[in-house]
DSSP file (Angstrom, degrees, kcal/mol; ACC not computed):
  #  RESIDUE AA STRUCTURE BP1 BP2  ACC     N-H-->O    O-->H-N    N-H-->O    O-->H-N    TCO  KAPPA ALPHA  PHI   PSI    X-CA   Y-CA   Z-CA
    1    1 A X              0   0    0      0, 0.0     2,-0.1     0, 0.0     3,-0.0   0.000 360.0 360.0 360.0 132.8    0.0    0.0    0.0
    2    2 A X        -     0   0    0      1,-0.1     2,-0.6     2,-0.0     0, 0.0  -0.431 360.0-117.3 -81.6 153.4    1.5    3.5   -0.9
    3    3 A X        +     0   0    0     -2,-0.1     2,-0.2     7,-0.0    -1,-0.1  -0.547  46.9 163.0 -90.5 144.8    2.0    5.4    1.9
    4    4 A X        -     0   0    0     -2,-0.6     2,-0.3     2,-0.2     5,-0.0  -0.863  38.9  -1.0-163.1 144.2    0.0    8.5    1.9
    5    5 A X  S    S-     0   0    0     -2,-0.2     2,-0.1     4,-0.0    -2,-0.0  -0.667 105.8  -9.7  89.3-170.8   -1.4   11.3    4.1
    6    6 A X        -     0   0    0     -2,-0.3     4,-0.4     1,-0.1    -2,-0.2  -0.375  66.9-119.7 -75.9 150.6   -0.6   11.2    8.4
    7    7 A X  S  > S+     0   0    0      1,-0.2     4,-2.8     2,-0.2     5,-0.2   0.826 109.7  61.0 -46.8 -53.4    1.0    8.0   10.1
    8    8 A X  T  4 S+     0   0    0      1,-0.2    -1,-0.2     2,-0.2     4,-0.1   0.504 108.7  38.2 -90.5   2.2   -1.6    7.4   12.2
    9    9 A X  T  4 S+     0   0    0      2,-0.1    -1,-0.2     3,-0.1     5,-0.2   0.543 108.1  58.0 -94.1 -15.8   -4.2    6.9    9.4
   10   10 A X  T >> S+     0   0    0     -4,-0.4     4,-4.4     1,-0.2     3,-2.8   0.970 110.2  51.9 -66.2 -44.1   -2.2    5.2    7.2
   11   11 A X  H 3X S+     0   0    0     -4,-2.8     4,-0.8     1,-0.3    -1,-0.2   0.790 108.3  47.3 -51.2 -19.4   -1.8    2.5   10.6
   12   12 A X  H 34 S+     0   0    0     -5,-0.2    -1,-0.3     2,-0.2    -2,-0.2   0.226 111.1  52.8-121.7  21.6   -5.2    2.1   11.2
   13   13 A X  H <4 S+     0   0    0     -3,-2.8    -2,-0.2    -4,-0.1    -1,-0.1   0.431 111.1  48.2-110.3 -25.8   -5.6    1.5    7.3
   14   14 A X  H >X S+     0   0    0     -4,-4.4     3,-3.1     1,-0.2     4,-1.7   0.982 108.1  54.3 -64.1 -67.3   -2.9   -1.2    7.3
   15   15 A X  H 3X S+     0   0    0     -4,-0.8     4,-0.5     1,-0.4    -1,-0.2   0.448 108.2  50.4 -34.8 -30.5   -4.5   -2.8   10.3
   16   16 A X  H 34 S+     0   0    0      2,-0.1    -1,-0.4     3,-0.1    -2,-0.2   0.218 108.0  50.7 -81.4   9.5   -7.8   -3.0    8.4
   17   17 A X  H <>>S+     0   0    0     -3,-3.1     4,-2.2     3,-0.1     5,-0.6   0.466 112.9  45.8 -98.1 -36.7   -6.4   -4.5    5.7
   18   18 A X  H  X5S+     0   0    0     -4,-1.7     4,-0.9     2,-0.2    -3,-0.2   0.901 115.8  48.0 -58.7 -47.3   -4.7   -7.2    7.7
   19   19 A X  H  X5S+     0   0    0     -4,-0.5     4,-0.9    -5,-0.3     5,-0.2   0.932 112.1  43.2 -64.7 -46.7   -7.4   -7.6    9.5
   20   20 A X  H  >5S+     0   0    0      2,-0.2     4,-1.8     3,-0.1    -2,-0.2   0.918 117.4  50.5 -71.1 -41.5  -10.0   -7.9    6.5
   21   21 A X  H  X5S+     0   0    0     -4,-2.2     4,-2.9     2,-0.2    -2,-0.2   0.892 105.5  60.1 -82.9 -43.1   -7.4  -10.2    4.5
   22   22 A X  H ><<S+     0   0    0     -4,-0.9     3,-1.7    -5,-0.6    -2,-0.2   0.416 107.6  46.2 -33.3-121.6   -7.0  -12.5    7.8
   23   23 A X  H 3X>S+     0   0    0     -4,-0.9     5,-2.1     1,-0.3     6,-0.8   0.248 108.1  48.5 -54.9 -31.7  -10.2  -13.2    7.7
   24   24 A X  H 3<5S+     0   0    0     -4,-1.8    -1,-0.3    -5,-0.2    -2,-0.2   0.781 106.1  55.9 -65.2 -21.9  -10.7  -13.9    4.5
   25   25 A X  T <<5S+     0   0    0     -4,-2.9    -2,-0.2    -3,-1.7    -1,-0.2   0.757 106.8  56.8 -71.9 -34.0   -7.6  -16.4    4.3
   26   26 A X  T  45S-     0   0    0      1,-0.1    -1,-0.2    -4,-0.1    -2,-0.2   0.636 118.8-112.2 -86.1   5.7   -9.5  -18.5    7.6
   27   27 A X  T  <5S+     0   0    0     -4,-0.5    -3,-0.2     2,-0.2    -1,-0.1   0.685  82.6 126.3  95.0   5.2  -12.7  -18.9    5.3
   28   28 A X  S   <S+     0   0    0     -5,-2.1     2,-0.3     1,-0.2    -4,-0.2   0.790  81.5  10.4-105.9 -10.2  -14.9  -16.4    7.7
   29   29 A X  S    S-     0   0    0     -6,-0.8    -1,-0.2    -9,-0.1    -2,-0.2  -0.956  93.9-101.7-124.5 172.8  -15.9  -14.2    4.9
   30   30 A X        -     0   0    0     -2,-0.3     2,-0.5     1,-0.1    -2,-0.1  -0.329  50.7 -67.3 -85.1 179.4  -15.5  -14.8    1.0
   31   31 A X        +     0   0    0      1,-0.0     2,-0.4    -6,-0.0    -1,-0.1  -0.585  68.3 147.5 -81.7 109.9  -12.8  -13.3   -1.6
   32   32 A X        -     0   0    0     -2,-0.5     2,-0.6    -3,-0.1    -8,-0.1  -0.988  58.8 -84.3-145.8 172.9  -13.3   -9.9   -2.0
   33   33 A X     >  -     0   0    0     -2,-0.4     4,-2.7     1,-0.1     5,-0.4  -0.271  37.1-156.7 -57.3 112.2  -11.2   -6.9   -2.7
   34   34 A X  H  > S+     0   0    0     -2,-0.6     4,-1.3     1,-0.2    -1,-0.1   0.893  92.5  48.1 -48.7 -62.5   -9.9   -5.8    0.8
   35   35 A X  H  > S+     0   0    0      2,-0.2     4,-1.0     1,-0.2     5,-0.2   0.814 114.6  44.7 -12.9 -70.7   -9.4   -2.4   -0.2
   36   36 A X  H >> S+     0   0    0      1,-0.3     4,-3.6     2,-0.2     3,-1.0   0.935 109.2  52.5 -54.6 -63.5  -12.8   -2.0   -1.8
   37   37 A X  H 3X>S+     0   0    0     -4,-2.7     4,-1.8     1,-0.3     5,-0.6   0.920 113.3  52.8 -63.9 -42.4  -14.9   -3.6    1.0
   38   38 A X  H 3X5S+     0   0    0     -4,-1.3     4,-0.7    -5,-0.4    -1,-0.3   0.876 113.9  36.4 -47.2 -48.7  -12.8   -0.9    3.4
   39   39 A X  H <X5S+     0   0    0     -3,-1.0     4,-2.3    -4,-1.0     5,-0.3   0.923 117.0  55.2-111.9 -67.6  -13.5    2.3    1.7
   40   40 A X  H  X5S+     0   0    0     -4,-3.6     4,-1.1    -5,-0.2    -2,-0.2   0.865 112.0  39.8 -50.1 -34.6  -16.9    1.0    0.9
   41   41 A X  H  X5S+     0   0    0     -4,-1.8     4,-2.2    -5,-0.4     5,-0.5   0.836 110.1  58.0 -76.2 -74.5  -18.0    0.1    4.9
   42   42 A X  H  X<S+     0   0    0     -4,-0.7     4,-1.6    -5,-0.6    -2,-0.2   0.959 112.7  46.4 -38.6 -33.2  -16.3    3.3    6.3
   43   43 A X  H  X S+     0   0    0     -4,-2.3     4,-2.4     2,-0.2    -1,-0.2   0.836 102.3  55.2 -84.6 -12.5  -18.9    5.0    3.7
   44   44 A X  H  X S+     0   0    0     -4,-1.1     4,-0.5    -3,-0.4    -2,-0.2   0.829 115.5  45.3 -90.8 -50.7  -21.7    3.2    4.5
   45   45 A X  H  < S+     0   0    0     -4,-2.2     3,-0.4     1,-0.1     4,-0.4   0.991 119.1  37.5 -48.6 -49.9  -20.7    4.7    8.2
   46   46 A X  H >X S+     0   0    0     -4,-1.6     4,-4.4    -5,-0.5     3,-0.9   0.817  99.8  79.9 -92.0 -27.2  -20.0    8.3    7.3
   47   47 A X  H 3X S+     0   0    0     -4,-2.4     4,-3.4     1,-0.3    -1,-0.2   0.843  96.3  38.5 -42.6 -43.2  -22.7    8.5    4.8
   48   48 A X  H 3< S+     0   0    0     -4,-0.5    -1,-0.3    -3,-0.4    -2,-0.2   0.896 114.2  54.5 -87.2 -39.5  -25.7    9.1    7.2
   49   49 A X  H X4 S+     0   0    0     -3,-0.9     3,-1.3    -4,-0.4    -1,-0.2   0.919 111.9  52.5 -91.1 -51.2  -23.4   11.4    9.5
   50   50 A X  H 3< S+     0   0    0     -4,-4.4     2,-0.9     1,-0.3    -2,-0.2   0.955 118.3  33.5 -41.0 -49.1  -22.6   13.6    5.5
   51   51 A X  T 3< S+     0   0    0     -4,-3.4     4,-0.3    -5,-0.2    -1,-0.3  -0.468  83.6 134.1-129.3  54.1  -26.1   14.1    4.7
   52   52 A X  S X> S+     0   0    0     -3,-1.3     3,-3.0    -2,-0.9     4,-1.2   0.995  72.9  56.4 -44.9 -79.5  -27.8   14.6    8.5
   53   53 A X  H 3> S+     0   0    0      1,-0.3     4,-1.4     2,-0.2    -1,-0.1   0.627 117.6  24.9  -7.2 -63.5  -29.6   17.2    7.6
   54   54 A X  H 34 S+     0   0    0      1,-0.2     4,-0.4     2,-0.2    -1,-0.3   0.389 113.4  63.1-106.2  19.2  -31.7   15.7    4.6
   55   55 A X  H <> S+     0   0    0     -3,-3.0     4,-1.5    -4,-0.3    -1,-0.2   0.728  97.5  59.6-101.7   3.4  -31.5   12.5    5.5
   56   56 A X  H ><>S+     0   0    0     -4,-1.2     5,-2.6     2,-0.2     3,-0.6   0.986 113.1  41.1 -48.4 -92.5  -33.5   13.8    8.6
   57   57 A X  T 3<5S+     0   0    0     -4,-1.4    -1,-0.2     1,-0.3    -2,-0.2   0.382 112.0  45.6 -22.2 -29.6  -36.2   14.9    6.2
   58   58 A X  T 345S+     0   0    0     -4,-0.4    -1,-0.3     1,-0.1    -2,-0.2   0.805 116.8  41.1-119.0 -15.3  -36.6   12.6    3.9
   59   59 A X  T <<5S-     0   0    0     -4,-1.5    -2,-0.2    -3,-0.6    -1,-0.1   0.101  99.9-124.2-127.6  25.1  -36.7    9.7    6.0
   60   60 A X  T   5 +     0   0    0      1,-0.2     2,-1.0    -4,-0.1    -3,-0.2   0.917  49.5 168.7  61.6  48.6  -39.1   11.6    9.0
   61   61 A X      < -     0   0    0     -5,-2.6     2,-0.7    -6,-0.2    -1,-0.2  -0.841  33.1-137.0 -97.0 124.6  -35.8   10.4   11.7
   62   62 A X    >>  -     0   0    0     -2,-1.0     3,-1.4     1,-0.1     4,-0.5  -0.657   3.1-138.1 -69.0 120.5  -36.9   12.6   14.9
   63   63 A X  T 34 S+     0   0    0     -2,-0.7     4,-0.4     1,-0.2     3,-0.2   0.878 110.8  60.8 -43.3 -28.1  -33.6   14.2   16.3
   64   64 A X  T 34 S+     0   0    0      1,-0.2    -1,-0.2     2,-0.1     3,-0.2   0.953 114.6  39.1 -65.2 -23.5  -35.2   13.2   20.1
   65   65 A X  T <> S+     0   0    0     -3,-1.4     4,-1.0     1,-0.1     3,-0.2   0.397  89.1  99.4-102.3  -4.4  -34.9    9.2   18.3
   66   66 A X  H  X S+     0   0    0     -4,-0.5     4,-2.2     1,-0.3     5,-0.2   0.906  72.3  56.3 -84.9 -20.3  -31.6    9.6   16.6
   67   67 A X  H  > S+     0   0    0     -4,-0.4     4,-1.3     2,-0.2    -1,-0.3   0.903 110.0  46.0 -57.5 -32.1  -29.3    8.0   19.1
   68   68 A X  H  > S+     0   0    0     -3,-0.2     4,-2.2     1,-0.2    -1,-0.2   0.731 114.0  59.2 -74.8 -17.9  -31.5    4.5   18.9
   69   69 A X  H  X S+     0   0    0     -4,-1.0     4,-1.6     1,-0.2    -2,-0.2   0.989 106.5  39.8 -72.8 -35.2  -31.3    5.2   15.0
   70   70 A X  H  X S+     0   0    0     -4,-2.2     4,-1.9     1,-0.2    -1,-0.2   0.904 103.2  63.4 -96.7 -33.2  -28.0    5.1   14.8
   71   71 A X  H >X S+     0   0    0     -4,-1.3     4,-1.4     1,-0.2     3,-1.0   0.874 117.2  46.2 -50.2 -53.8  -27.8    2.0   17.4
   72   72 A X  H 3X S+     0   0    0     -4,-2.2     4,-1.1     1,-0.2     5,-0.2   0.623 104.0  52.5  11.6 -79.7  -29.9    0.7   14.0
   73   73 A X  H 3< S+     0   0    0     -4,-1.6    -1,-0.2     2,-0.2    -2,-0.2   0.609 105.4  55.0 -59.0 -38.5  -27.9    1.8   11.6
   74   74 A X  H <X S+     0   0    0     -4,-1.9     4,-1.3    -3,-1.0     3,-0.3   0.987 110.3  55.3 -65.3 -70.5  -24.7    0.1   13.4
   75   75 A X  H  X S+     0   0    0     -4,-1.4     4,-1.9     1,-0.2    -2,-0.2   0.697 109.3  35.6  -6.6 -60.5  -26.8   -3.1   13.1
   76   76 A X  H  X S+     0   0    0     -4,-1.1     4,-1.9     2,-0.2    -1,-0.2   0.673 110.7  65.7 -95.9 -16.0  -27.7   -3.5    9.6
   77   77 A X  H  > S+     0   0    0     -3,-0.3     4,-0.5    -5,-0.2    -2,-0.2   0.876 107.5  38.1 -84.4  -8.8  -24.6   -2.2    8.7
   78   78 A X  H  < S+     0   0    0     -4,-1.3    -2,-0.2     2,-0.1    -3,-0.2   0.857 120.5  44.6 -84.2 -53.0  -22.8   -5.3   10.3
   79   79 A X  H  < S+     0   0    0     -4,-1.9    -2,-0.1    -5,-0.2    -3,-0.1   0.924 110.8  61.1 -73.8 -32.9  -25.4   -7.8    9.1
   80   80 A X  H  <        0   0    0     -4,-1.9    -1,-0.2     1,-0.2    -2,-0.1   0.870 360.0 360.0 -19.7 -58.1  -25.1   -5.7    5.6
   81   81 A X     <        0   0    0     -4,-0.5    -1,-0.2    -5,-0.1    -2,-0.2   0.459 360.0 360.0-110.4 360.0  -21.4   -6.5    5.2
């Protein structure tokens, strides 16, 4: 991996890539692009955090409810991936 950016993100991007290819070498998930599956789960996090505002609106989330949303959100994004 080319190094780019601070130390301490580039570490905690190796370290998910070790981790994600680990597991894929013991059989506990299938072959997929380490890289890909990274960038793509880290958006699937950040996404809802980008677009607060309208996703607020469009999908009627009360601000008083959003901490159980998000508890949710963690949820299906783990059964997701």
């Amino acid at each position: 991996m080319k190094k780019h950016g601070s130390d301490s993100a580039f570490n905690v991007a190796e370290k998910l890539l070790r981790l994600l290819e680990d597991t894929i070498k013991r059989g506990e998930l299938r072959h997929v692009d380490a890289t890909q599956t990274i960038i793509s789960v880290v958006g699937m996090c950040a996404f809802y955090f980008i677009t607060k505002p309208s996703n607020q609106i469009v999908w009627n989330i009360d601000p008083e409810a959003e901490a159980e949303f998000i508890e949710q959100r963690k949820k299906a994004i783990v059964d997701l991936v």
